[in-house]
C-alpha positions in Angstrom: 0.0 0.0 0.0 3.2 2.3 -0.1 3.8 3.7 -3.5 6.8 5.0 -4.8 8.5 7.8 -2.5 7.6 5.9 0.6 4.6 8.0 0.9 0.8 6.3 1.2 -0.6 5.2 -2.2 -4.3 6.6 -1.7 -5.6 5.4 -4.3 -4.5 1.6 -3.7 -6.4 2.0 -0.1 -10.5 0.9 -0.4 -11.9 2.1 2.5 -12.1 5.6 4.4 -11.8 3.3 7.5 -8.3 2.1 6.0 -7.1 5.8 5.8 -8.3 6.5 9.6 -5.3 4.1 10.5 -3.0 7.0 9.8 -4.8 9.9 11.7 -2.3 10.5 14.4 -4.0 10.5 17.8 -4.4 13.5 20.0 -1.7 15.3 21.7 -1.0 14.7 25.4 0.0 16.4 28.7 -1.5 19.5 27.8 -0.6 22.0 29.9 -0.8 25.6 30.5 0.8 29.1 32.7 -0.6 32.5 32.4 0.9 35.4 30.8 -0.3 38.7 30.7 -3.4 38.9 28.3 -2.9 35.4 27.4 -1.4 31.8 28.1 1.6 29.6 27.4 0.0 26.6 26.2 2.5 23.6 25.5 1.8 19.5 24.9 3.4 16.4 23.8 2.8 15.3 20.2 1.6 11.8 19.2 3.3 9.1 17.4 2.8 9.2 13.6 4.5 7.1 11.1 7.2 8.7 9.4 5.2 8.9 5.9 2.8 10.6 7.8 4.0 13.7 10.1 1.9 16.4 12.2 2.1 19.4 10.1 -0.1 21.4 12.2 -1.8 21.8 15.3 -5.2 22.8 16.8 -5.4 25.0 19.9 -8.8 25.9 21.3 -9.7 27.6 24.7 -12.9 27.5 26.8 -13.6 29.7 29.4 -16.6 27.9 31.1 -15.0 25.0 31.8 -15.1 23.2 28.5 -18.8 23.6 27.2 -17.9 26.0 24.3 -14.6 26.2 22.3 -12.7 29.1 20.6 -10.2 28.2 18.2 -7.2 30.7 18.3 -5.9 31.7 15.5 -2.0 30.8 15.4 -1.3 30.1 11.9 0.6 26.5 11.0 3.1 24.9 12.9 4.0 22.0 14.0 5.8 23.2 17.1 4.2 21.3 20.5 3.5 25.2 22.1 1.5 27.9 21.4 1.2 31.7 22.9 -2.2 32.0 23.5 -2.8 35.9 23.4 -6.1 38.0 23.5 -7.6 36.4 27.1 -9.5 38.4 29.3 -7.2 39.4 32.4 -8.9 37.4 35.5 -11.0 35.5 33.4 -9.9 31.4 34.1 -9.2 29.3 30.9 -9.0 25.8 30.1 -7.4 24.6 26.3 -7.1 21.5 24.3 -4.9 20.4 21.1 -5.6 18.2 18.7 -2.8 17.0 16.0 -3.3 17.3 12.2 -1.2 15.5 9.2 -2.2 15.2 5.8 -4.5 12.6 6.4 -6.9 14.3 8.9 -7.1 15.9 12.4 -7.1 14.0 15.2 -9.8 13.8 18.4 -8.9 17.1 20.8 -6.8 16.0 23.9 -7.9 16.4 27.4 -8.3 19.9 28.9 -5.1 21.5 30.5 -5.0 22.9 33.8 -7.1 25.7 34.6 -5.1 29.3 34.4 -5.8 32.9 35.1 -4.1 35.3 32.8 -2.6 38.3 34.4 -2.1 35.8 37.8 1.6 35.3 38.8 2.9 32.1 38.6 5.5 33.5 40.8 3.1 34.8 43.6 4.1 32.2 46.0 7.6 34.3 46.4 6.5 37.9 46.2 8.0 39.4 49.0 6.8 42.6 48.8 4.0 44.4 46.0 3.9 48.4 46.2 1.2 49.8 43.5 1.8 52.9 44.6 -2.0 54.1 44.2 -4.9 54.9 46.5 -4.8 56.9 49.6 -1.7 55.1 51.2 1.4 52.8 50.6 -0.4 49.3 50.8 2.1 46.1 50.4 -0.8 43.8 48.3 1.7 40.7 48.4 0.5 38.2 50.8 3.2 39.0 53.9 1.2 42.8 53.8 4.1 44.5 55.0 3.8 47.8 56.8 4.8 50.4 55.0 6.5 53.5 56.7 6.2 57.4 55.0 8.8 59.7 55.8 9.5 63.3 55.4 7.4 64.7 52.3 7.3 61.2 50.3 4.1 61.1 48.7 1.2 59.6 46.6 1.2 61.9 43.5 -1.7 61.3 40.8 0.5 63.8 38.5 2.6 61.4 37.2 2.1 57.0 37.4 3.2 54.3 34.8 0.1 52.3 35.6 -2.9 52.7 37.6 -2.8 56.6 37.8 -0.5 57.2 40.3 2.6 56.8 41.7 5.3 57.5 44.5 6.7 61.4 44.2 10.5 61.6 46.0 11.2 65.7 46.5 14.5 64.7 47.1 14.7 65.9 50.9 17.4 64.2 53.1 14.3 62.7 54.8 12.1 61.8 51.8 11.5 58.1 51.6 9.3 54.8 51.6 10.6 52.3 54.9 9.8 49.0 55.4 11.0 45.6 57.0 14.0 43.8 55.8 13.0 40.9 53.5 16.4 38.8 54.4 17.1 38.2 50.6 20.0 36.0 51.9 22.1 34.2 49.1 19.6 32.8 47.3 17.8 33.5 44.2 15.9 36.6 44.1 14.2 39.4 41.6 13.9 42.9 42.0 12.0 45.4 39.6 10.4 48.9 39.8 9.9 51.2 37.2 11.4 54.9 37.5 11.1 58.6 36.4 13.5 61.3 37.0 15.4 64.2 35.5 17.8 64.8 38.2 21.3 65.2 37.6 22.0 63.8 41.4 25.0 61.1 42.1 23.9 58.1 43.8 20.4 58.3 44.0 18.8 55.5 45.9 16.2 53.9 44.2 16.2 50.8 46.9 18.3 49.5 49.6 19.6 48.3 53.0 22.8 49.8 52.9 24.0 49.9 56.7 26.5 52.4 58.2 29.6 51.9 56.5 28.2 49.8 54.0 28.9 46.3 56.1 26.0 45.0 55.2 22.8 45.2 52.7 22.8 46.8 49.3 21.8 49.9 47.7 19.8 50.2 43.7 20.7 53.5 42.7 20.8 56.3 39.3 24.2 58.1 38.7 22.8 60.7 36.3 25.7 62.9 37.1 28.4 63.9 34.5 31.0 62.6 35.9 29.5 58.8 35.2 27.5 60.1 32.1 24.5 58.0 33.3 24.5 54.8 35.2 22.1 52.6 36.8 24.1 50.4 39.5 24.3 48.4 42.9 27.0 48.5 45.5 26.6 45.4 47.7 28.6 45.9 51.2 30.1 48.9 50.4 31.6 47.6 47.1 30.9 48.4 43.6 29.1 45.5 42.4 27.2 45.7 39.3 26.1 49.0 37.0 25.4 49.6 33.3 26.8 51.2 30.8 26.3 55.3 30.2 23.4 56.5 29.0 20.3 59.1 29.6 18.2 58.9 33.1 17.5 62.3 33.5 15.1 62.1 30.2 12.0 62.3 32.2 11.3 59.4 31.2 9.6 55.8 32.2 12.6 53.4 33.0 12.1 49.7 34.1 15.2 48.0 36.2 15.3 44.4 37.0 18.1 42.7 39.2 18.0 39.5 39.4 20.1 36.4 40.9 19.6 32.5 39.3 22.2 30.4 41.2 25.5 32.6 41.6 24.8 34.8 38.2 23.6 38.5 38.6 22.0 40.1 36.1 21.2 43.8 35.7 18.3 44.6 33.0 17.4 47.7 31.5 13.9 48.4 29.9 13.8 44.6 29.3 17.7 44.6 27.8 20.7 42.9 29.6 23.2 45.6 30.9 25.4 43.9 32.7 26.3 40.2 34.6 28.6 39.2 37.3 28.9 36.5 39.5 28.1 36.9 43.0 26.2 34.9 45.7 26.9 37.4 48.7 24.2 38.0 50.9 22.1 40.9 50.5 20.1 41.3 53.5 21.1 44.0 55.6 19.0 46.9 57.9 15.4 47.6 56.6 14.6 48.4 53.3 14.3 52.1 51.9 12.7 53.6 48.5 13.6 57.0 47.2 17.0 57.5 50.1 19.3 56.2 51.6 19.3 56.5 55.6 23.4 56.2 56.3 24.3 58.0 53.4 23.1 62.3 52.8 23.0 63.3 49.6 21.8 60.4 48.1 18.4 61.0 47.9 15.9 60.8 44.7 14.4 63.4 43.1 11.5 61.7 40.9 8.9 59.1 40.7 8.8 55.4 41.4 6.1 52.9 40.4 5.2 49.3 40.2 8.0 47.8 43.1 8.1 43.9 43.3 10.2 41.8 44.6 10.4 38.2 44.5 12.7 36.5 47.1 13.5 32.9 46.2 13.0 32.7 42.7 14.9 34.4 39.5 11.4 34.7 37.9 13.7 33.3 34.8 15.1 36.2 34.8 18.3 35.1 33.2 18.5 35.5 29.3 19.3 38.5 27.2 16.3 40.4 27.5 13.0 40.1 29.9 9.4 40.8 28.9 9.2 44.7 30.6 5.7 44.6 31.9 3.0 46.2 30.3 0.5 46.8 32.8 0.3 47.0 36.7 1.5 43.7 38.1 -0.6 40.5 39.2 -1.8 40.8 42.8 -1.8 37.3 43.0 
């Protein structure tokens, strides 16, 4: 029944129930994660003869718990995962596969596990989540930290990358956010926040623990002066640790930062880019944590905004290639 090329001689089969020999049979282990907007779907393909390969693949989603289907429209490929985009944000999703070669389409598989898009599939090691919105500094992470104001630090609704509002830093000696150390040890870890300023000031804490005489802890600060043409950078126990390469922070401008530590690499991201890596598995806990100045240090106090501050202790987040997804809406409180 094979003619010449190896491939199935169709005409030499009699039956339509012959042919349903080579529909491949549906995918397996279907399984899913939320993304922002969407879903990474991914599932194992089924065994097909060689004459007879999976060129394609269906991927369908339901959001009442498999009664209806949507097909989403991915184009063809054979690859075993999909990126499921357009989901409604807090809306929970279930999907199916089902194979296709060029003899048909196989049944759909068994439903995945149910996901939420916009959830964190990280939110088991969120340390500490500051919106910066509403009336007061709330921590909406699951240890609901207390947050300390002090000197003129402030809610502003004049200037927010998401939600409307965000935390205003005059730049006073006193002007910050406090609030418990989150002993980020050795271990993995992932710290983010996004930033605005135009000040040309020298080591302006964006985060940190730094201790007097820097023996412990860490500070996350902007060098937007001209002697270092523009730096974002981190000195761990006093030292120089990690920091970018020159460029423009006093642009008024939205700026995302990311450091991150996967095993004993430290990476150092820029509005989703890789700036710089090092290896270090020091520890970085130190005295409690401040946002916007640095308590042992004068003059090293922010003048601008800062939004969106997350950090994850005891996971990377895979935080680890050459460039991260910057987020593009308020992050996942939960």
């Amino acid at each position: 029944m094979i003619g010449e090329g190896g491939f199935v001689n169709f005409n030499l089969i009699g039956t339509d129930r012959r042919w349903a020999l080579f529909v491949p049979s549906a995918p397996a282990s279907v399984t899913a994660s939320s993304t922002s907007g969407g879903a990474s779907v991914s599932w194992t393909a089924p065994s097909v003869s060689q004459q007879t390969p999976i060129v394609d693949y269906v991927v369908q989603y339901s959001s009442n718990s498999g009664s209806t289907w949507t097909t989403f429209a991915d184009g063809v490929s054979a690859s075993t995962g999909a990126q499921v985009t357009g989901l409604t944000n807090g809306t929970s999703y279930v999907f199916r596969v089902a194979a296709i070669n060029a003899i048909g389409q196989s049944l759909f598989s068994t439903s995945s596990n149910a996901v939420i898009p916009g959830s964190d599939p990280y939110w088991a090691y969120v340390a500490l989540l500051l919106h910066c919105d509403g009336a007061s500094f709330v921590d909406s992470s699951s240890s609901q930290r207390t947050i300390n104001v002090s000197g003129s630090a402030s809610i502003t609704t004049a200037q927010s990358k998401f939600g409307g509002a965000s935390a205003y830093f005059p730049g006073g000696a006193s002007d910050g956010i406090y609030f418990s150390d989150l002993n980020i040890s050795t271990g993995d870890f992932a710290l983010e926040l996004f930033f605005k300023s135009d000040s040309s000031t020298r080591y302006a804490q964006l985060i940190g623990n730094e201790n007097e005489l820097g023996s412990s802890g860490f500070t996350l600060l902007v060098n937007n002066d001209s002697a270092t043409g523009g730096q974002v950078g981190m000195y761990l126990r006093g030292n120089p640790t990690i920091f970018s390469s020159a460029g423009d922070f006093t642009d008024n401008q939205w700026h995302h930062v990311a450091l991150s530590r996967s095993g004993s690499t430290l990476n150092l991201y820029l509005d989703g880019s890789l700036s710089s890596t090092v290896t270090n598995s020091t520890s970085f806990s130190g005295a409690g944590m401040w946002l916007g100045r640095n308590s042992v240090y004068s003059g090293r106090a922010l003048v601008g905004y800062i939004d969106e501050v997350r950090i994850t202790v005891g996971s990377a987040r895979g935080y680890t290639g050459s460039t991260i997804t910057v987020p593009s809406q308020a992050f996942p409180n939960g």
